[in-house]
N, CA, C and O atoms as a GROMACS GRO file, in nm:
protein
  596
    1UNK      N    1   0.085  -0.118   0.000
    1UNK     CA    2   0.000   0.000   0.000
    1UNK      C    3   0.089   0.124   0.000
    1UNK      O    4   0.196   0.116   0.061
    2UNK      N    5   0.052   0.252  -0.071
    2UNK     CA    6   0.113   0.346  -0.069
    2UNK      C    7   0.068   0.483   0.012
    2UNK      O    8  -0.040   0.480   0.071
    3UNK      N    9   0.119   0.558   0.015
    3UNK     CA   10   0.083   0.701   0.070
    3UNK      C   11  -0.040   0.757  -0.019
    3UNK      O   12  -0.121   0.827   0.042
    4UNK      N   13  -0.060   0.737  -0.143
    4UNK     CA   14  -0.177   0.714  -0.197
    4UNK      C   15  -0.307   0.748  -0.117
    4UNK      O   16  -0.373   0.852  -0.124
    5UNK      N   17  -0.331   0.636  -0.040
    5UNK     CA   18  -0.435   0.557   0.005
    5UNK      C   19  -0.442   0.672   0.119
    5UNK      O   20  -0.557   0.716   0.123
    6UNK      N   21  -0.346   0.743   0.223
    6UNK     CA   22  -0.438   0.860   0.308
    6UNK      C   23  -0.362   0.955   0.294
    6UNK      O   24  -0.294   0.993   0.390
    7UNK      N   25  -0.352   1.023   0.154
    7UNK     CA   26  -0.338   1.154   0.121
    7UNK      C   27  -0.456   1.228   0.188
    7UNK      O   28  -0.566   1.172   0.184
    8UNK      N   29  -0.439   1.378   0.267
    8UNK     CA   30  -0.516   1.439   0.274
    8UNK      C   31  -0.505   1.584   0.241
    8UNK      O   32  -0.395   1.633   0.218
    9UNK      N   33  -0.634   1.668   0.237
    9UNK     CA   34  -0.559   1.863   0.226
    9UNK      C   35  -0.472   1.861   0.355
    9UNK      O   36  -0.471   1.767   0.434
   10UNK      N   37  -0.387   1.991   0.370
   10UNK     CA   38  -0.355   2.047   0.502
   10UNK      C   39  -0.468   2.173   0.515
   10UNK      O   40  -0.542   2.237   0.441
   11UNK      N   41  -0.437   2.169   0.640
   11UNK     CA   42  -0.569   2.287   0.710
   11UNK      C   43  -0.518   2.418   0.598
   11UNK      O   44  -0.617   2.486   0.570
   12UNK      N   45  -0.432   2.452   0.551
   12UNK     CA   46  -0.370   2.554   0.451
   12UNK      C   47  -0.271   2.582   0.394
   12UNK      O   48  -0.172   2.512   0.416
   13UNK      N   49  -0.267   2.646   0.341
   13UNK     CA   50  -0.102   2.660   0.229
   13UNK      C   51  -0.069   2.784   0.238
   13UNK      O   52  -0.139   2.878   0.200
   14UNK      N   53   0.061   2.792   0.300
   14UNK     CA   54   0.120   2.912   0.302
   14UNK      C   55   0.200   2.955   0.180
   14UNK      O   56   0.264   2.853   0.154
   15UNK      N   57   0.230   3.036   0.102
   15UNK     CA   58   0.269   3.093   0.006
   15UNK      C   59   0.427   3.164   0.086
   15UNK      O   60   0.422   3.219   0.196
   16UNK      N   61   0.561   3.148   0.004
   16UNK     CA   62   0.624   3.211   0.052
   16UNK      C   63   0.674   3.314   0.097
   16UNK      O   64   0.774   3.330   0.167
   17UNK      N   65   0.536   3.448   0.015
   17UNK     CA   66   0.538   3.564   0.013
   17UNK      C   67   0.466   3.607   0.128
   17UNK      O   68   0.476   3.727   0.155
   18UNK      N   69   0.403   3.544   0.195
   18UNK     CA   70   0.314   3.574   0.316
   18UNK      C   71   0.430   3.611   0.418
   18UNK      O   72   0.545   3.567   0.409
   19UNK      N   73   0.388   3.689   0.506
   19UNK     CA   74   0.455   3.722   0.595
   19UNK      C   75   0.429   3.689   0.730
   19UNK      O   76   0.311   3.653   0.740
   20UNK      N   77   0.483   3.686   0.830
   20UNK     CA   78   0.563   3.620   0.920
   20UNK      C   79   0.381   3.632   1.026
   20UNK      O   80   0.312   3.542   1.076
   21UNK      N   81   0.361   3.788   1.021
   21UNK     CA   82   0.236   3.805   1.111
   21UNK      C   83   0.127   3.716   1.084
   21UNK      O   84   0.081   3.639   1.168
   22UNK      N   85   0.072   3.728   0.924
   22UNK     CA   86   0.023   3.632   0.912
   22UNK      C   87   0.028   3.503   0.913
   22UNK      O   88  -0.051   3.415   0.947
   23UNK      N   89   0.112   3.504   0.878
   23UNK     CA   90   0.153   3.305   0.912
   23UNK      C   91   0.143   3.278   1.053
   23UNK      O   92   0.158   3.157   1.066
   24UNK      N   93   0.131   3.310   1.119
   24UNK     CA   94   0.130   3.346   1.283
   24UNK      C   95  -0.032   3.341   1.320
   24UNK      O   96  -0.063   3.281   1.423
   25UNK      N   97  -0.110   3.387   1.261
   25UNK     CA   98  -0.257   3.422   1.230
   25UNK      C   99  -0.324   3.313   1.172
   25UNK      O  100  -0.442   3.295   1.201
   26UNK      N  101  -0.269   3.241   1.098
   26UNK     CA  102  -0.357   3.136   1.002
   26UNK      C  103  -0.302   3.002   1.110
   26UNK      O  104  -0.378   2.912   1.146
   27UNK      N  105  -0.193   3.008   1.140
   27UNK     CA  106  -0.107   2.897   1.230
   27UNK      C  107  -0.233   2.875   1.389
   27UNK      O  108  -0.256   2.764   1.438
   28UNK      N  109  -0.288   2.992   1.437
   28UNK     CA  110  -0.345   3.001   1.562
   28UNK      C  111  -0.466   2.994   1.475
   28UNK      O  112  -0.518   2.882   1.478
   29UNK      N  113  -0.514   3.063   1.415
   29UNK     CA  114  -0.674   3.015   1.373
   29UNK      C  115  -0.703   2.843   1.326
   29UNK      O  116  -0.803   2.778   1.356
   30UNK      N  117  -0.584   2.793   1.245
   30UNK     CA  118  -0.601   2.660   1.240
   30UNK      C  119  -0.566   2.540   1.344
   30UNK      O  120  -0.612   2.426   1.347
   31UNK      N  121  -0.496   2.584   1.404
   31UNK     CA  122  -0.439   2.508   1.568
   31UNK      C  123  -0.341   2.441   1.497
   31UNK      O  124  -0.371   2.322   1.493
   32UNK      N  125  -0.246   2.462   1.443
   32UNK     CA  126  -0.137   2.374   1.416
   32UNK      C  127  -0.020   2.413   1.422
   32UNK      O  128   0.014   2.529   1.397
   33UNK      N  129   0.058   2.316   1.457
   33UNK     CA  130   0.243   2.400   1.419
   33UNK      C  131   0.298   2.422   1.337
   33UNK      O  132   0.392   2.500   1.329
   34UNK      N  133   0.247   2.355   1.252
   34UNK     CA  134   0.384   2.382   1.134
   34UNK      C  135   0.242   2.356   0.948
   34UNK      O  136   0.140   2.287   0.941
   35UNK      N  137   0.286   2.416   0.875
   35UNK     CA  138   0.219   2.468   0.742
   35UNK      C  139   0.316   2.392   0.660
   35UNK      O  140   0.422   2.374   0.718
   36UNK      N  141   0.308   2.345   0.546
   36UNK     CA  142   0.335   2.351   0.444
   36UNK      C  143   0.390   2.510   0.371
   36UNK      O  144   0.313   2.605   0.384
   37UNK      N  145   0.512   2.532   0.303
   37UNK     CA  146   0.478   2.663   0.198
   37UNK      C  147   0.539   2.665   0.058
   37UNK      O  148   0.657   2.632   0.064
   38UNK      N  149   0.506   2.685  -0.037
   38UNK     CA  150   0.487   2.707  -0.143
   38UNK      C  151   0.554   2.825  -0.208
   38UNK      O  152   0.590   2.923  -0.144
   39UNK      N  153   0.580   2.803  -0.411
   39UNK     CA  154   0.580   2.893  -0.434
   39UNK      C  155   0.436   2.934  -0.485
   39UNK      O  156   0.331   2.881  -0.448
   40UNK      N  157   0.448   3.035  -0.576
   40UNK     CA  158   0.334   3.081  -0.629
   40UNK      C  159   0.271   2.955  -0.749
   40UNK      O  160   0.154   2.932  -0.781
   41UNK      N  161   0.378   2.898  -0.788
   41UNK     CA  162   0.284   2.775  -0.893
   41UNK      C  163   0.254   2.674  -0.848
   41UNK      O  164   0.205   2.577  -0.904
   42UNK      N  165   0.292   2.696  -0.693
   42UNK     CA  166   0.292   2.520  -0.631
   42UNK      C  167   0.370   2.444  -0.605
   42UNK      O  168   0.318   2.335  -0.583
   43UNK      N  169   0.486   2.445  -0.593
   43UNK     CA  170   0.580   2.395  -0.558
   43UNK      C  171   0.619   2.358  -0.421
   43UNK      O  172   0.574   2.437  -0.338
   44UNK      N  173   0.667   2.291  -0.387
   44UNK     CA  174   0.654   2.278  -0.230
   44UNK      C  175   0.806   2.325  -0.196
   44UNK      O  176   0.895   2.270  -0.261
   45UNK      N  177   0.849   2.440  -0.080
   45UNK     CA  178   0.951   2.456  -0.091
   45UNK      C  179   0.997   2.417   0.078
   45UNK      O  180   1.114   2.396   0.109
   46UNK      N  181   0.896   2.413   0.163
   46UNK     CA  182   0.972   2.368   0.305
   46UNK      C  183   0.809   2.407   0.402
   46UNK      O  184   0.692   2.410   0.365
   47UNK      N  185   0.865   2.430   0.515
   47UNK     CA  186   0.778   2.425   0.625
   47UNK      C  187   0.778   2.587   0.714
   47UNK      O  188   0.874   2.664   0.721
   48UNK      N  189   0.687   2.600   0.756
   48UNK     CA  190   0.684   2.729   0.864
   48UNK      C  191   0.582   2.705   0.982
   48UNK      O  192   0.463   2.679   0.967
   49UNK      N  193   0.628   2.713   1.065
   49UNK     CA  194   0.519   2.678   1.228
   49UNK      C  195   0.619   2.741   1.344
   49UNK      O  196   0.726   2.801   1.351
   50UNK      N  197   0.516   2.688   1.427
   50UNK     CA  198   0.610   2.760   1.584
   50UNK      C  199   0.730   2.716   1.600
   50UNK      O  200   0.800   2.779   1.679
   51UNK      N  201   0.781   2.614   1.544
   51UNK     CA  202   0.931   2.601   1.550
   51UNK      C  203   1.022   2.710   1.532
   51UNK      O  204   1.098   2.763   1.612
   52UNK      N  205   0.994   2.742   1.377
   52UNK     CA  206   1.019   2.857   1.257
   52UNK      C  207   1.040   3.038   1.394
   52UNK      O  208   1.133   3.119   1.395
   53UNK      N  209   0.904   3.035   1.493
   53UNK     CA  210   0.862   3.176   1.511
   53UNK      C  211   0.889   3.131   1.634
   53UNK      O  212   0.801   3.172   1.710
   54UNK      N  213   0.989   3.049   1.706
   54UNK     CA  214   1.027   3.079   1.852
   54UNK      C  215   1.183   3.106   1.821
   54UNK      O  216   1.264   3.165   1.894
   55UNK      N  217   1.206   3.047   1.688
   55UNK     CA  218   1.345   3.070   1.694
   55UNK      C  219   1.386   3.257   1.626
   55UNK      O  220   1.491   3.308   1.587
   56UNK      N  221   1.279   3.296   1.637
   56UNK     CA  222   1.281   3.438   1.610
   56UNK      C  223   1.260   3.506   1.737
   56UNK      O  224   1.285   3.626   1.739
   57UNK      N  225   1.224   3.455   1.834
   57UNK     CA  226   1.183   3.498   1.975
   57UNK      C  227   1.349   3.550   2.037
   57UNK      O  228   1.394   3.654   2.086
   58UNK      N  229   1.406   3.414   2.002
   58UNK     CA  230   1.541   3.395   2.038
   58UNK      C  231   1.657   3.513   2.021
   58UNK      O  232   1.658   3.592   1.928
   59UNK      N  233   1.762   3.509   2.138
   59UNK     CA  234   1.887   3.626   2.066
   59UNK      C  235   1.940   3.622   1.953
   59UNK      O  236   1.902   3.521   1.894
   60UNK      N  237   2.012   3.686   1.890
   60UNK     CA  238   2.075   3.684   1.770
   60UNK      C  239   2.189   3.613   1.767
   60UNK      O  240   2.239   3.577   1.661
   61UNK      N  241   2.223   3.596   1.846
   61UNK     CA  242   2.360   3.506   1.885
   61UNK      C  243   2.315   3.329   1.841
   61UNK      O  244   2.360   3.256   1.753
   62UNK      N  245   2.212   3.308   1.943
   62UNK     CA  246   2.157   3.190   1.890
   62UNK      C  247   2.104   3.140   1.770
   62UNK      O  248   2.127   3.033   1.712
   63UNK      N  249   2.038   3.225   1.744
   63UNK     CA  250   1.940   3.254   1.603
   63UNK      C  251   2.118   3.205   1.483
   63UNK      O  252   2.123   3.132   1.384
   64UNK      N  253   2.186   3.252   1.524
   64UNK     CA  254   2.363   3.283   1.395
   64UNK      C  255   2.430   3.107   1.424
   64UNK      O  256   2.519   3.050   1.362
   65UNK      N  257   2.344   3.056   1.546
   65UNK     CA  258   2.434   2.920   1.571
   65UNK      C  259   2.546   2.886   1.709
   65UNK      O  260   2.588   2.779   1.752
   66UNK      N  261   2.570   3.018   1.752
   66UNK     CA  262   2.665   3.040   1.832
   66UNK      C  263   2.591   2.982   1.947
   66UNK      O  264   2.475   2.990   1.989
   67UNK      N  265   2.742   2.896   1.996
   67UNK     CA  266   2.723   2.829   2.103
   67UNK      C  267   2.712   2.881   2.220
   67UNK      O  268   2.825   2.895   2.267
   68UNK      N  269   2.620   2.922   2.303
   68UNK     CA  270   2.599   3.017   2.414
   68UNK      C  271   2.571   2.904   2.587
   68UNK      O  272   2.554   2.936   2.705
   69UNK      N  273   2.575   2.832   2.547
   69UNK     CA  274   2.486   2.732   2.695
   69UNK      C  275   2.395   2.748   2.769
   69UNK      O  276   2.278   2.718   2.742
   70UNK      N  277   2.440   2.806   2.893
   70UNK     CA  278   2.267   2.796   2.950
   70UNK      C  279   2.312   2.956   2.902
   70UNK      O  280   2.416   3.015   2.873
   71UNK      N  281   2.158   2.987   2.916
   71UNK     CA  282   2.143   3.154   2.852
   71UNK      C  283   2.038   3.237   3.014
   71UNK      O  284   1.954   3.327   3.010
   72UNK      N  285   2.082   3.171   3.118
   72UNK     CA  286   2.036   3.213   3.233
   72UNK      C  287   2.051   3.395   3.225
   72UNK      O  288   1.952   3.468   3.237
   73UNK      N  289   2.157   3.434   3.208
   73UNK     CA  290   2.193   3.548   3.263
   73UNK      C  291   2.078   3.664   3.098
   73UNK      O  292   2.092   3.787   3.092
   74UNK      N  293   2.016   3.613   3.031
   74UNK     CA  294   1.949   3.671   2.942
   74UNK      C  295   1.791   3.684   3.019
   74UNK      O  296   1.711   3.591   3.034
   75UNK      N  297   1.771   3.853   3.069
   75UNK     CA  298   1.669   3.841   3.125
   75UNK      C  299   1.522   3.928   3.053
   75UNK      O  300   1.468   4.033   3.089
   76UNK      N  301   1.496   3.853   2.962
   76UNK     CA  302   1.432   3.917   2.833
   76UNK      C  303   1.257   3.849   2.904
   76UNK      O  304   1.244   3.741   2.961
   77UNK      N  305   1.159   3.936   2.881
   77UNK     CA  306   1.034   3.994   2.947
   77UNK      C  307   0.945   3.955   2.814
   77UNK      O  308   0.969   4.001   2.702
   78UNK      N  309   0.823   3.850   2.850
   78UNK     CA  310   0.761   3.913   2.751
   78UNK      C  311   0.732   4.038   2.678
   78UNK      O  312   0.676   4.024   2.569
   79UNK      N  313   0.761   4.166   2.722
   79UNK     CA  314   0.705   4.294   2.600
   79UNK      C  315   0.863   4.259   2.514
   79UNK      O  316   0.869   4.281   2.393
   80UNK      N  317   0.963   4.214   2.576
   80UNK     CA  318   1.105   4.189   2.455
   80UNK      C  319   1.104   4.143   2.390
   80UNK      O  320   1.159   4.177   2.285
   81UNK      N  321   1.009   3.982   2.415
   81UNK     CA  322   1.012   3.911   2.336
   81UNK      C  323   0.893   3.962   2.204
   81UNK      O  324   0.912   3.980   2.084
   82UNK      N  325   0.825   3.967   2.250
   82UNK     CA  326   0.680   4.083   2.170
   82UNK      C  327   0.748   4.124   2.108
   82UNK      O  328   0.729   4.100   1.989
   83UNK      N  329   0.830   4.182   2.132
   83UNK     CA  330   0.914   4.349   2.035
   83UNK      C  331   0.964   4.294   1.982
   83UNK      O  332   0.929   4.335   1.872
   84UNK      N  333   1.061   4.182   1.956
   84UNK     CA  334   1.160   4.061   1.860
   84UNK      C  335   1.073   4.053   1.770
   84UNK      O  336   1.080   4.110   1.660
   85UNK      N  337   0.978   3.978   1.811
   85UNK     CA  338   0.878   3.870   1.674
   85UNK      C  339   0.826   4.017   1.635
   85UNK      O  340   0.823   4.014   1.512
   86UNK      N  341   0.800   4.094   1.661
   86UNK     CA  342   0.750   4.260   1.619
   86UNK      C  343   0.819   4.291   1.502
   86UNK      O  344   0.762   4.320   1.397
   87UNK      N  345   0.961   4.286   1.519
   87UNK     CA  346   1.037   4.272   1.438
   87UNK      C  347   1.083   4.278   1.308
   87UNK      O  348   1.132   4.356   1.226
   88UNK      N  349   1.024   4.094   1.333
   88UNK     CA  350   0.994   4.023   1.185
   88UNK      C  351   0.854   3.994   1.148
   88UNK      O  352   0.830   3.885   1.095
   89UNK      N  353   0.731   4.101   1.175
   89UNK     CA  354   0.595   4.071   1.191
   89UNK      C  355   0.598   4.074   0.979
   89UNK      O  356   0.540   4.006   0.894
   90UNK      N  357   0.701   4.193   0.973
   90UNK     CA  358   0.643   4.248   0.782
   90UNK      C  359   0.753   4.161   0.730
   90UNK      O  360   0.794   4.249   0.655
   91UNK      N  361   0.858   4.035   0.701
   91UNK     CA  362   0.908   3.978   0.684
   91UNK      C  363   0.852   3.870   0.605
   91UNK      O  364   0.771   3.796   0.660
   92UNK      N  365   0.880   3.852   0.493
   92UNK     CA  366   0.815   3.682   0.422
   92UNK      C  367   0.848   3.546   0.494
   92UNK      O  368   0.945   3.545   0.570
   93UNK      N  369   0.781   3.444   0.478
   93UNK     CA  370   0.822   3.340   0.555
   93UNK      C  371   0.938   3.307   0.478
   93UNK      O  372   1.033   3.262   0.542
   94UNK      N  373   0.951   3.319   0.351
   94UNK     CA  374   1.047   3.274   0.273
   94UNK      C  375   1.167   3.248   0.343
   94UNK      O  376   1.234   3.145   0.351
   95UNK      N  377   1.186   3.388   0.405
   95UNK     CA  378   1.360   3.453   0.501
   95UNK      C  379   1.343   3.334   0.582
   95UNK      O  380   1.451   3.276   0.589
   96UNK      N  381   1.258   3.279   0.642
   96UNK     CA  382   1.224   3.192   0.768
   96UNK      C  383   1.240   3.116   0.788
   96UNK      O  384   1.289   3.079   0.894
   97UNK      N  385   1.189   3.007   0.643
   97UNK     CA  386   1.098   2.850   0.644
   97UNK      C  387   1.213   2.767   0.677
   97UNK      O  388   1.328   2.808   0.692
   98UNK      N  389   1.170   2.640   0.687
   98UNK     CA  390   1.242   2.530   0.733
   98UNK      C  391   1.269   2.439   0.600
   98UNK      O  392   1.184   2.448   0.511
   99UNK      N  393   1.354   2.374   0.584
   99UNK     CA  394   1.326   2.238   0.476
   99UNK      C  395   1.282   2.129   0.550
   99UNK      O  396   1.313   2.079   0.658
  100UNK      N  397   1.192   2.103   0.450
  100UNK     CA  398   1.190   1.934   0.526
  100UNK      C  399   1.135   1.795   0.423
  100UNK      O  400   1.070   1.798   0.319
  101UNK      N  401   1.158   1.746   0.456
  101UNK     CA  402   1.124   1.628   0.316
  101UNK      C  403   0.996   1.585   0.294
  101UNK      O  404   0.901   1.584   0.372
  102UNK      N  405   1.004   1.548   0.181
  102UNK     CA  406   0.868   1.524   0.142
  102UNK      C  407   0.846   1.398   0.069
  102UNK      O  408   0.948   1.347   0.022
  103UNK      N  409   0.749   1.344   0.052
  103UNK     CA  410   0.705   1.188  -0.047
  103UNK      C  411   0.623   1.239  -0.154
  103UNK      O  412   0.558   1.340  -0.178
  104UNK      N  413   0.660   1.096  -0.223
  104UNK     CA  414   0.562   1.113  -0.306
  104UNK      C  415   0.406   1.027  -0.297
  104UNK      O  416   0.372   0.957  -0.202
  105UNK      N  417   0.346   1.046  -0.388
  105UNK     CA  418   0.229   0.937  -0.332
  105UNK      C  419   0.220   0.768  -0.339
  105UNK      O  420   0.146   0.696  -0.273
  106UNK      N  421   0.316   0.730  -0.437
  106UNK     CA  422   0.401   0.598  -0.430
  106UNK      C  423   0.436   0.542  -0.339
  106UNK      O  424   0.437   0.421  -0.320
  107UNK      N  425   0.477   0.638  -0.261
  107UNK     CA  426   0.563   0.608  -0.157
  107UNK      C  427   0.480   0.521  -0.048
  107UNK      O  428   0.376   0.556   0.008
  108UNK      N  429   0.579   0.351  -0.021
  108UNK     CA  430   0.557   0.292   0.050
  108UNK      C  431   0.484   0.316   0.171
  108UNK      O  432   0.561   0.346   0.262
  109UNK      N  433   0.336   0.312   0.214
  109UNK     CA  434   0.277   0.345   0.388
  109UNK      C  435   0.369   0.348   0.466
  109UNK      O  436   0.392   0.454   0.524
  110UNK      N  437   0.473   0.199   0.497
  110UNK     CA  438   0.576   0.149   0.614
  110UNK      C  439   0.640   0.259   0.611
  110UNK      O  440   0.634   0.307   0.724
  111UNK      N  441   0.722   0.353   0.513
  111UNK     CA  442   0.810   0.414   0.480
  111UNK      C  443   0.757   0.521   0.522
  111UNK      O  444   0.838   0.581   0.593
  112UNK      N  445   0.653   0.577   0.514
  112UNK     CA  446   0.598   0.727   0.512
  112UNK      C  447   0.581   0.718   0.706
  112UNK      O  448   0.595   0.812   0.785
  113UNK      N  449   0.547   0.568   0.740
  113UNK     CA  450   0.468   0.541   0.904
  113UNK      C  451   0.655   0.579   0.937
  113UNK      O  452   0.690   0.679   1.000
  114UNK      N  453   0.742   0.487   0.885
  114UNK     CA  454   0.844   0.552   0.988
  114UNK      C  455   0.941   0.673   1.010
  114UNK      O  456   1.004   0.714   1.108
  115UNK      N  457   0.929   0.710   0.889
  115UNK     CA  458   0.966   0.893   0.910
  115UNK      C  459   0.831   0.940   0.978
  115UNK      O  460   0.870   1.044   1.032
  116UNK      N  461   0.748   0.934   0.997
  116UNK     CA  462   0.661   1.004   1.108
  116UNK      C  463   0.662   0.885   1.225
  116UNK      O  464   0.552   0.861   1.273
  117UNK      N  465   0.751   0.825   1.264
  117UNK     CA  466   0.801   0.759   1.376
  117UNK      C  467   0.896   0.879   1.429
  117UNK      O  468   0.893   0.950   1.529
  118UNK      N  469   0.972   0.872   1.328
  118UNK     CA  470   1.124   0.941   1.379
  118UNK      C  471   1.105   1.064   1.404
  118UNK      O  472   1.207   1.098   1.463
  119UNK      N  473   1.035   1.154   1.395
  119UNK     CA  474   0.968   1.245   1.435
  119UNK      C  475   0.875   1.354   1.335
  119UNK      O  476   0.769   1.408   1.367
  120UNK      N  477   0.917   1.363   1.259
  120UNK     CA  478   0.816   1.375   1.132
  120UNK      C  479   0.622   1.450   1.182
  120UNK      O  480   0.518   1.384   1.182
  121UNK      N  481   0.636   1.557   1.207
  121UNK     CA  482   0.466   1.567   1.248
  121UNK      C  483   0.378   1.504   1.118
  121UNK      O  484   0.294   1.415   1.127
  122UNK      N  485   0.423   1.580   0.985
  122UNK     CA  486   0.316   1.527   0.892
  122UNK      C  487   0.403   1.539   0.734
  122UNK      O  488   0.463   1.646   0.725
  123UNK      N  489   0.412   1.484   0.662
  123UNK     CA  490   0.467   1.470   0.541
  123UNK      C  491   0.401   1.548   0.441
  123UNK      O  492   0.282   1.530   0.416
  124UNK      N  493   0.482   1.650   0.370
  124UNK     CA  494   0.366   1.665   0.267
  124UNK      C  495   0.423   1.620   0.109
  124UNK      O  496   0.540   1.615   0.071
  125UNK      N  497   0.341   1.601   0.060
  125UNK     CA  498   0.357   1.488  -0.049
  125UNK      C  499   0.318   1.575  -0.160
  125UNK      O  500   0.218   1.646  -0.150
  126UNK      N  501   0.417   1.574  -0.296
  126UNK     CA  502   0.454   1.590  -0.378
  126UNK      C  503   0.416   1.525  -0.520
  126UNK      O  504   0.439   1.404  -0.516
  127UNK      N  505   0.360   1.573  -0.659
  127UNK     CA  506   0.421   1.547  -0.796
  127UNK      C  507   0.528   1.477  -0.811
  127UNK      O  508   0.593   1.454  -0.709
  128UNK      N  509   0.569   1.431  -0.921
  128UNK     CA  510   0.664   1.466  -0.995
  128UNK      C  511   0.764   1.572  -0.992
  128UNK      O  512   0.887   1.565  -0.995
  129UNK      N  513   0.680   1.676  -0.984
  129UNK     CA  514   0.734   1.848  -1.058
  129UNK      C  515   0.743   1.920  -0.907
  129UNK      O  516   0.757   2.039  -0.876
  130UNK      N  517   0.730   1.798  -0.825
  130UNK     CA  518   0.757   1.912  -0.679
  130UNK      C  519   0.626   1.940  -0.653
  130UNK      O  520   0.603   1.944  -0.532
  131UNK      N  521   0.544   1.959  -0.716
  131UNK     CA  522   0.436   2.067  -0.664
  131UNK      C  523   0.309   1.973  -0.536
  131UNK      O  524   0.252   1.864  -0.540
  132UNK      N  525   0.309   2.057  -0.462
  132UNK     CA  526   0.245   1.970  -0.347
  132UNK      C  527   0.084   1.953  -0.360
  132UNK      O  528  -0.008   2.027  -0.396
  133UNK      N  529   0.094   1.847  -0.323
  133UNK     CA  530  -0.049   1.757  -0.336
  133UNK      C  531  -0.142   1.741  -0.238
  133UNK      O  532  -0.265   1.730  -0.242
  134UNK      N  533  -0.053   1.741  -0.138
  134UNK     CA  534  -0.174   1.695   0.034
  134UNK      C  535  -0.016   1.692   0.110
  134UNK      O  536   0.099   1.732   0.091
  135UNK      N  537  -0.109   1.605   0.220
  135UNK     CA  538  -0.021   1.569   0.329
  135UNK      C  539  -0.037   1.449   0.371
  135UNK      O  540  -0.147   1.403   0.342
  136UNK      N  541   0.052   1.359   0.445
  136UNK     CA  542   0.017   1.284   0.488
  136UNK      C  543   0.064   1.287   0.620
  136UNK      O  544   0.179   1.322   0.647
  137UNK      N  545  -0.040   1.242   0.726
  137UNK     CA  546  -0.001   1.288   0.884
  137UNK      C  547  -0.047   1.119   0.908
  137UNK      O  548  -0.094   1.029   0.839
  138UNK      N  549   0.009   1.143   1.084
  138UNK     CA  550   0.021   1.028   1.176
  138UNK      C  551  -0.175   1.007   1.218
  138UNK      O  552  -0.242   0.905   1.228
  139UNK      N  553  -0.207   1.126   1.230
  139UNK     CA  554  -0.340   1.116   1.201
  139UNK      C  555  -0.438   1.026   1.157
  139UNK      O  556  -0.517   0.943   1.202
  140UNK      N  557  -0.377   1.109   0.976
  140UNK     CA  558  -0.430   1.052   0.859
  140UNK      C  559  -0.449   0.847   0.862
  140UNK      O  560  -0.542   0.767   0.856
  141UNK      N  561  -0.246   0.837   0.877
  141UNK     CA  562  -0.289   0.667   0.895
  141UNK      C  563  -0.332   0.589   0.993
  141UNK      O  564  -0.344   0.467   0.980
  142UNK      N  565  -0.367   0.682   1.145
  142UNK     CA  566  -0.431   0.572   1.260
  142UNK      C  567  -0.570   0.577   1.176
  142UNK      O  568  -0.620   0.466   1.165
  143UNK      N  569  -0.625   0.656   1.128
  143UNK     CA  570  -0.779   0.668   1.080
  143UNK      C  571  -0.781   0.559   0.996
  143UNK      O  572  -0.811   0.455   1.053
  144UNK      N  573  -0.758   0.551   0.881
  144UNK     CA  574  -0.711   0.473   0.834
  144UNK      C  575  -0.729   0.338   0.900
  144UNK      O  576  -0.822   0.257   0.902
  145UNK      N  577  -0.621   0.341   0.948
  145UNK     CA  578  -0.595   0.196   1.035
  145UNK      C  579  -0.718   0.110   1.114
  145UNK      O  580  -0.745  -0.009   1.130
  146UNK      N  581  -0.784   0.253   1.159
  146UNK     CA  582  -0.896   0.193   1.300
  146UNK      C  583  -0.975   0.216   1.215
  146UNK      O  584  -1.072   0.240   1.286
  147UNK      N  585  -1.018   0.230   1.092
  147UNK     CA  586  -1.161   0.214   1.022
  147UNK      C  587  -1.244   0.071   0.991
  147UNK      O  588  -1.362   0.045   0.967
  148UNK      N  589  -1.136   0.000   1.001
  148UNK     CA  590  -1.154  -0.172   0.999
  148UNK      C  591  -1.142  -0.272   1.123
  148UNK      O  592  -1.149  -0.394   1.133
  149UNK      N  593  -1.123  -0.173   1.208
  149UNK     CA  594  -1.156  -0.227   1.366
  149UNK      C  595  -1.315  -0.270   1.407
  149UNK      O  596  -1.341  -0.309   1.521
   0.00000   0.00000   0.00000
């Protein structure tokens, strides 16, 4: 059986031109972490969620990679942190997004079940030509699974 079989939509598609506020906005109106985003023809180019917008919360030091350890002595207030993501509110997600891999709809169930073992929230699945099709989540295949229970 393939990924085929529980392709689904995602709650939405972020476009890479969208910006950071909104993506922030569609992310809390839909309850999810992480989006799919796109170019303008469809293409699937990576991911944006609260992962993406805490690491904007973060110092710049961290944000660059630099090894800092505990960051105790950083005594930053929510209105700081406010004012950070403030920031990057008019910013595209583009500057932002994450990569992350994707299947195709071929693609083996077992195969798709254990990258969303390994931690994987939801796969989104791909053409040929890249251009994204659905998703497939951990969700998608317990439903699946328990429909024949």
């Amino acid at each position: 059986m393939s990924c085929q079989a529980i392709i689904s939509n995602p709650p939405a598609i972020l476009e890479k031109s969208t910006t950071v506020a909104e993506a922030l906005a569609i992310l809390r109106e839909k309850g999810v972490n992480a989006l799919p985003v796109t170019d303008a023809k469809g293409h699937f180019l990576g991911v944006f969620g609260l992962r993406e917008l805490i690491v904007l919360l973060l110092p710049r030091a961290v944000r660059l990679g630099v090894e800092m350890g505990e960051l105790g002595f950083v005594s930053d207030t929510l209105d700081d942190l406010r004012h950070r993501l403030g920031a990057f509110a008019k910013d595209s997600i583009g500057k932002h997004m994450a990569p992350h891999r994707a299947v195709r709809a071929e693609t083996p169930l077992v195969e798709a079940l254990m990258l969303l073992y390994r931690g994987d929230s939801y796969l989104p699945v791909v053409d040929g030509a890249g251009k994204l099709i659905g998703i497939v989540s951990a969700n998608d295949a317990m439903a699946r699974v328990v429909e024949g229970i």
